[in-house]
C-alpha positions in Angstrom: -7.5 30.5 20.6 -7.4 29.0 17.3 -10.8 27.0 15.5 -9.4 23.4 14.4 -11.1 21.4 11.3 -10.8 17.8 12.0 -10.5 16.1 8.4 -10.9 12.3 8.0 -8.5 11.3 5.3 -11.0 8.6 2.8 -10.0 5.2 2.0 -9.4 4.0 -1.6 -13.2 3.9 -2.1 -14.7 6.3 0.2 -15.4 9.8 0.4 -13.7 12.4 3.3 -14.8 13.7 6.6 -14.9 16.9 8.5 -16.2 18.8 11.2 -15.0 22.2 12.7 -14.1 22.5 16.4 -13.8 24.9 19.0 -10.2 25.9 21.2 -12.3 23.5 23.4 -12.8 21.0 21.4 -16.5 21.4 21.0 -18.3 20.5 17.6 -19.2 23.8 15.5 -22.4 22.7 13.3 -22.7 19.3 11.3 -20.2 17.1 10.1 -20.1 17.7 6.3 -18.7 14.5 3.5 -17.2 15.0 0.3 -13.6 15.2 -1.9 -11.1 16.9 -0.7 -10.9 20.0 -2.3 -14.5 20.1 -0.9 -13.5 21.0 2.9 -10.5 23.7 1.4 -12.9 26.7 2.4 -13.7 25.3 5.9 -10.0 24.9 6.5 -9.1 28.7 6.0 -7.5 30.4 9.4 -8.4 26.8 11.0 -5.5 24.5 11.8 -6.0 21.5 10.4 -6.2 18.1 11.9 -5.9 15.2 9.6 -6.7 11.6 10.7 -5.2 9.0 8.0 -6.4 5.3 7.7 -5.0 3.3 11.0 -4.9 0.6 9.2 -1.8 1.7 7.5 -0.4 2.2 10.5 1.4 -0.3 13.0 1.6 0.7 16.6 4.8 -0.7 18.8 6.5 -0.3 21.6 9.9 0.7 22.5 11.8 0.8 25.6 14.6 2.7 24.7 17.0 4.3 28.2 17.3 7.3 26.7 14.7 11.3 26.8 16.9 13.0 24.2 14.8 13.2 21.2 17.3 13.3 18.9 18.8 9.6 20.3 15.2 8.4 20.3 14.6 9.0 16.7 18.0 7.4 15.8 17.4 4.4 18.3 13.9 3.8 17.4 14.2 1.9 13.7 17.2 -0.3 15.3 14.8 -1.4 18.1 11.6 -2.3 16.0 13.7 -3.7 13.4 13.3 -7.5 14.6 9.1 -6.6 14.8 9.1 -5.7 10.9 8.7 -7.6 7.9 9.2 -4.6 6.0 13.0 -2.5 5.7 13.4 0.1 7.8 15.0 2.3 5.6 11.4 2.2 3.2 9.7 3.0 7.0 8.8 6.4 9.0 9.2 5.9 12.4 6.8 8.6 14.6 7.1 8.5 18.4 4.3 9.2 21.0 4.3 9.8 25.3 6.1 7.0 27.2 4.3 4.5 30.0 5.9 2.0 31.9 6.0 -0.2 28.6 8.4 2.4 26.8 7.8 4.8 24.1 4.8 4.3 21.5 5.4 4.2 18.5 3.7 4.9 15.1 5.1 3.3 11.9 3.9 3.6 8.2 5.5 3.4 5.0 7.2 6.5 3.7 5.2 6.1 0.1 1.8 5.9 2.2 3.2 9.0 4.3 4.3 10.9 1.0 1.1 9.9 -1.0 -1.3 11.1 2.4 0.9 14.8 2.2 0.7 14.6 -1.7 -3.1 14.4 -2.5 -3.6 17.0 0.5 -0.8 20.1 -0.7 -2.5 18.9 -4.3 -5.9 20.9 -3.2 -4.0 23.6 -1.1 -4.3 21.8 2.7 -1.8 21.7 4.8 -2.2 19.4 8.5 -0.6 20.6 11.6 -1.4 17.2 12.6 -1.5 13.8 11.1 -2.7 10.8 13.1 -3.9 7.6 12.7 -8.1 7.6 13.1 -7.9 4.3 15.7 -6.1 6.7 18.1 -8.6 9.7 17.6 -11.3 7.0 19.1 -11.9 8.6 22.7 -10.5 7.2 25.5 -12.0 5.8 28.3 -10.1 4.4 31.9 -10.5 0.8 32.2 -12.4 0.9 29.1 -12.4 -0.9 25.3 -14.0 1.5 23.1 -16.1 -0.3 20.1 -17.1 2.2 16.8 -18.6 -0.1 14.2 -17.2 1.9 10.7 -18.6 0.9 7.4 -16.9 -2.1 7.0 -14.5 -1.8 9.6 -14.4 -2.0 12.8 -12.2 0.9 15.0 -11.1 -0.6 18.5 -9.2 1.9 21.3 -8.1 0.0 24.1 -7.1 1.5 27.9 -3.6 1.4 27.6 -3.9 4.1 24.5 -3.3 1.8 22.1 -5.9 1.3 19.2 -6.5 -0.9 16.1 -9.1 -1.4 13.1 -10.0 -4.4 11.0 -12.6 -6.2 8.9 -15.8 -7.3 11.2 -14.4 -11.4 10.9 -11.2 -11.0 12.0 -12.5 -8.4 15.0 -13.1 -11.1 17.6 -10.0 -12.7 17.2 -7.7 -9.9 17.5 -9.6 -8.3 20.2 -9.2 -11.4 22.7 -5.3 -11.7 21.9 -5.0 -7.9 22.6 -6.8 -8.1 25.8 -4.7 -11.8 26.7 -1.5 -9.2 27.1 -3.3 -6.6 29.6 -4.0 -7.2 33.2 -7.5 -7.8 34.2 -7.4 -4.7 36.1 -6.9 -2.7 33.0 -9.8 -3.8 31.4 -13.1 -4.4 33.0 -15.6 -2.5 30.6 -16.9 -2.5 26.8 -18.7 1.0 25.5 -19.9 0.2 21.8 -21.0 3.2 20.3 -23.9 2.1 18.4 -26.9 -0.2 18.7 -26.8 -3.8 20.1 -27.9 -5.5 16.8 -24.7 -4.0 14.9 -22.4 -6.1 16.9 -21.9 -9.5 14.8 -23.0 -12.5 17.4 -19.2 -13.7 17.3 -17.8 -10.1 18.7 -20.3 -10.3 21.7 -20.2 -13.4 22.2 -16.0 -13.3 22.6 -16.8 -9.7 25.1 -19.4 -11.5 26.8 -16.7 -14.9 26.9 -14.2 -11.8 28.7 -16.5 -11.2 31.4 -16.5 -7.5 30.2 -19.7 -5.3 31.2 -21.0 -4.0 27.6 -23.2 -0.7 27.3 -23.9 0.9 24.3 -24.0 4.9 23.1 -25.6 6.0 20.0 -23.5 7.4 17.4 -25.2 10.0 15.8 -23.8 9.7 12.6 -20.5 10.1 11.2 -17.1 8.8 13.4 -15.4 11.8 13.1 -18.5 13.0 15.3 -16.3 11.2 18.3 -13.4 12.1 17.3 -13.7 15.7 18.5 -13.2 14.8 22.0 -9.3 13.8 21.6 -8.2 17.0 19.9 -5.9 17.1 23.2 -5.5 13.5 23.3 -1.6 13.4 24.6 -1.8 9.6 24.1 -2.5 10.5 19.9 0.9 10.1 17.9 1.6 13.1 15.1 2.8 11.2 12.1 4.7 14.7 11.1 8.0 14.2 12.6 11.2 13.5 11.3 11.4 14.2 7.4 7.8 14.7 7.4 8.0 17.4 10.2 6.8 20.8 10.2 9.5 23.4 8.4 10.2 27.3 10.5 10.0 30.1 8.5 14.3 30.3 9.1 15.0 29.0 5.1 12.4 31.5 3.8 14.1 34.6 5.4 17.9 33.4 4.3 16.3 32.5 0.9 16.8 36.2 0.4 20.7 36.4 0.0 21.8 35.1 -3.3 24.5 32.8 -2.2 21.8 31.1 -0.3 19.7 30.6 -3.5 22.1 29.2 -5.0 23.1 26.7 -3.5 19.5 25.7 -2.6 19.1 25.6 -6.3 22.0 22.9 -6.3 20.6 21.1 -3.9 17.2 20.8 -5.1 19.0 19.5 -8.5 21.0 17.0 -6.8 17.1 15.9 -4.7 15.7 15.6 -7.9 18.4 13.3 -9.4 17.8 11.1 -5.5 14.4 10.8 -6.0 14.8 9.8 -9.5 17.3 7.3 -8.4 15.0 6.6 -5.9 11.6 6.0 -7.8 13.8 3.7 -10.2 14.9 2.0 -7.5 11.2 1.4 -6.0 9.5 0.2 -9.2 12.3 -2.2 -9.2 11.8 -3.8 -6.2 8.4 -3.3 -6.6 8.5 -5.9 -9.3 10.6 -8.0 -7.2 8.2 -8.2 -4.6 5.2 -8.8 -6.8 6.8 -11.7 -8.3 7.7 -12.8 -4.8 4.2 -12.1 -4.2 2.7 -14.6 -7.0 4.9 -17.3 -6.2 3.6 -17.7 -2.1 0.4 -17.4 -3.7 0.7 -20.0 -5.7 2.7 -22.3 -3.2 0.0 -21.7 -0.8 -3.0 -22.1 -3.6 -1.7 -24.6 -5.9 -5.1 -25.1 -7.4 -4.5 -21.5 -9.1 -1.8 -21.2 -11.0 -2.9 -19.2 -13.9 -3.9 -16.3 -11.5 -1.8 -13.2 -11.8 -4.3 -10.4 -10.4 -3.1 -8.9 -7.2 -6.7 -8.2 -6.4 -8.2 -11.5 -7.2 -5.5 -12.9 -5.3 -6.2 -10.8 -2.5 -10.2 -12.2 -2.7 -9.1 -15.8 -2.9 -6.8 -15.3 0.3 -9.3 -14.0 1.9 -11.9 -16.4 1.4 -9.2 -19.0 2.3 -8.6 -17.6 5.1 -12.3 -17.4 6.0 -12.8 -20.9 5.7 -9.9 -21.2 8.5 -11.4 -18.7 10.8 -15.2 -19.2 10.2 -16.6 -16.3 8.1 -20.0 -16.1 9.0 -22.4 -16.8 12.4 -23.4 -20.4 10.4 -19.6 -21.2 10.2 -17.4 -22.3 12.6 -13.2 -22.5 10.9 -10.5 -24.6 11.6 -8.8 -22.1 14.1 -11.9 -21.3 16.5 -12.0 -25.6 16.6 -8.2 -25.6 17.3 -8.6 -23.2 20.2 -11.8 -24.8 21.8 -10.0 -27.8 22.0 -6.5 -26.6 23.3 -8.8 -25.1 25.8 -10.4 -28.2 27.2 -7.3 -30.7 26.6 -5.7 -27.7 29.1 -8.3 -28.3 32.0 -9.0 -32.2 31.5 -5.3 -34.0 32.7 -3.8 -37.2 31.0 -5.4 -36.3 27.6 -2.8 -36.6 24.6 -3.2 -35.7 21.1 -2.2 -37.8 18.7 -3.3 -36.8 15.5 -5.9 -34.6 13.9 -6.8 -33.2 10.3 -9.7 -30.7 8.6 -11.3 -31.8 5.5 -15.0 -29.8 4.6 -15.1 -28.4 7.4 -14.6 -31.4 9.7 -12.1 -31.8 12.7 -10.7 -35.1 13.3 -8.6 -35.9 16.3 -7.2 -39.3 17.5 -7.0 -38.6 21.4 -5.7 -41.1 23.8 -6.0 -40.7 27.6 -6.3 -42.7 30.7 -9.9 -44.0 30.6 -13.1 -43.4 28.7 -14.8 -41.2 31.6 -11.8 -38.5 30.6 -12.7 -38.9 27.1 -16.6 -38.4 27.5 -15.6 -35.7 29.6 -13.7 -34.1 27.1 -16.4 -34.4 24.5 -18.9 -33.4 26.7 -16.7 -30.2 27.6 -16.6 -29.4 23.7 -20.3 -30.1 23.1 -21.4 -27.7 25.8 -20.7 -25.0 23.0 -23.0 -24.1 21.4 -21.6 -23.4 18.0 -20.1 -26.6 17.6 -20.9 -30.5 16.8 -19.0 -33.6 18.3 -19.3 -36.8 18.1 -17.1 -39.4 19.4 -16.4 -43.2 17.6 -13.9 -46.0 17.5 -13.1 -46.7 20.7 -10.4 -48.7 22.1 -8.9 -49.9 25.4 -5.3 -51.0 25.5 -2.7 -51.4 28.4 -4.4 -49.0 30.5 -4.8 -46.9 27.6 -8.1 -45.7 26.3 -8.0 -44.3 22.4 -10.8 -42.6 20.6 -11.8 -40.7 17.5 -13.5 -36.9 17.8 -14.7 -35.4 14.9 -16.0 -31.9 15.1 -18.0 -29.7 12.7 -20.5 -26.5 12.8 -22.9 -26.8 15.4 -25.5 -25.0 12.6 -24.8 -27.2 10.0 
């Protein structure tokens, strides 16, 4: 049986990962770091596993009535296309086992999938396999599996799926994920490093889930874990489709010269395509970048000389931070929002009638039945400890009892 060499594609800024394993999937010595073209001598008579960024990668769901392969592929891009911002035709659409949900699905862009093959075959690799890291995580049975990553954060959930994002926005998309599975489906957390690496808003949101937490050492580098789903069936090959793996049938008809030929023609008439193509791609390329600047300057008005993609990027972001609450001393405007939707759910008779955020201050204008539902209510918010309320300009009215809240960091 054949040695595999698991290879950790690197981000922008980061360096690769691999590790050689066994027909069993056991690890064979220590996981070694480096470029690329460092890991071409482990990979010779190994196949090669390659796991790619999932954070290029959106997973979906398709419930399409159909097991011929062929149908599936062609129904696939048709079915998602409502669930994408992006066209379908610039998409690669990669599909995994089906569950009772339907079929899961992997896409990514076709540049991201081209570039991923281009930078390999550049140094002489070629994957039998490429899959999205989140989905090499191990998989546990009624388990969310935590691996703290640099700065990153890779998440595999029960039901196969997976996901990876930046330590802030962790908590968040964590609880809505686990909001769409039963509570049967989900009952324990295994974090696979120490206690003190979770941020305090990440356990605090588990502990909020009533999920039992333990924790496992990690020993190192990710890809250490990732040995253990070499024969993961719920993992998704990204080569499939256009990107799929070629038989040796063109190499042995290669040898008649009729053959030749025309594969000569056709490789002149691909090169003019993807000539045609690359034009075409810089074009809208453009298009979009301009399209690009002018949210960012609707949504940022305050900026209008700034034309950078990446100081754009930077100035979203810490936008969006101020929104979400970036750091344990800072609580944003949507973790206030949904501590309040929560208790004007539980207490009855409570109405909103106003609200707005201004340095980090919540103001509401609530109106309810009487002032004991009000103190209630603020009482109710108060009990958390990460927040601040207090409660002025009372007013009683034809049975109707008005009030201001205002709401701020409980650490300020």
């Amino acid at each position: 049986m054949t040695e595999t060499l698991l290879l950790r594609m690197p981000e922008t800024d980061q360096i690769a990962s691999w590790l050689v394993v066994d027909a069993f999937g056991n690890p064979m010595g220590q996981c070694q770091t480096g470029t690329l073209i460092d890991a071409v001598p482990f990979a010779a008579g190994r196949r090669l596993r390659v796991c790619v960024p999932g954070s290029a990668v959106m997973q979906l769901i398709a419930d399409i009535p159909s097991s011929n392969t062929q149908k599936i592929q062609q129904a696939i891009p048709f079915a998602l296309e409502d669930k994408l911002a992006e066209d379908v035709d610039l998409l690669h659409f990669a599909v995994g086992v089906r569950d009772a949900r339907g079929y899961s699905v992997a896409v990514v862009s076709r540049v991201r999938m081209q570039k991923w093959l281009d930078e390999l075959s550049a140094v002489g690799l070629t994957p039998a396999e490429l899959i999205p890291d989140t989905l090499a995580v191990p998989l546990h049975e009624h388990t969310l599996v935590v691996v703290p990553d640099d700065r990153n954060i890779l998440v595999r959930f029960p039901d196969g799926t997976g996901m990876t994002a930046e330590t802030s926005l962790m908590p968040l998309m964590i609880k809505r994920h686990l909001s769409n599975m039963s509570a049967e489906k989900c009952t324990h957390v295994l974090v696979y490093s120490s206690e003190e690496s979770l941020t305090p808003e990440l356990h605090d949101m588990l502990k909020a889930q009533q999920l039992e937490i333990s924790y496992r050492p990690l020993n190192g580098n990710p890809i250490a874990l990732m040995t253990s789903t070499v024969r993961d069936t719920h993992s998704i090959n990204l080569l499939q489709g256009m990107f799929g793996q070629r038989s040796g049938t063109m190499d042995h008809w290669r040898r008649w010269r009729m053959v030749a030929a025309l594969s000569l023609a056709l490789s002149v008439v691909f090169a003019a395509q993807q000539a045609v193509s690359e034009y075409r791609l810089r074009h809208e390329a453009k298009i979009l970048d301009a399209q690009v600047q002018s949210l960012f300057h609707t949504a940022v008005p305050d900026m209008k000389n700034v034309t950078d993609s990446g100081v754009m990027e930077k100035v979203m972001q810490q936008r969006i931070g101020l929104l979400t609450g970036d750091s344990a001393n800072s609580v944003g405007l949507l973790p206030m929002l949904a501590a309040v939707g929560d208790v004007m759910q539980s207490e009855k008779g409570v109405r909103l009638e106003s609200f707005s955020y201004h340095d980090n201050n919540l103001q509401l204008q609530i109106s309810a039945d009487s002032i004991d539902t009000l103190n209630g209510m603020k009482t109710t918010l108060a009990g958390n400890s990460a927040l601040h309320v207090e409660m002025d300009s009372l007013n009683s009215s034809s049975g109707t009892t008005t009030g201001r809240l205002t709401i701020s960091s409980g650490h300020e």
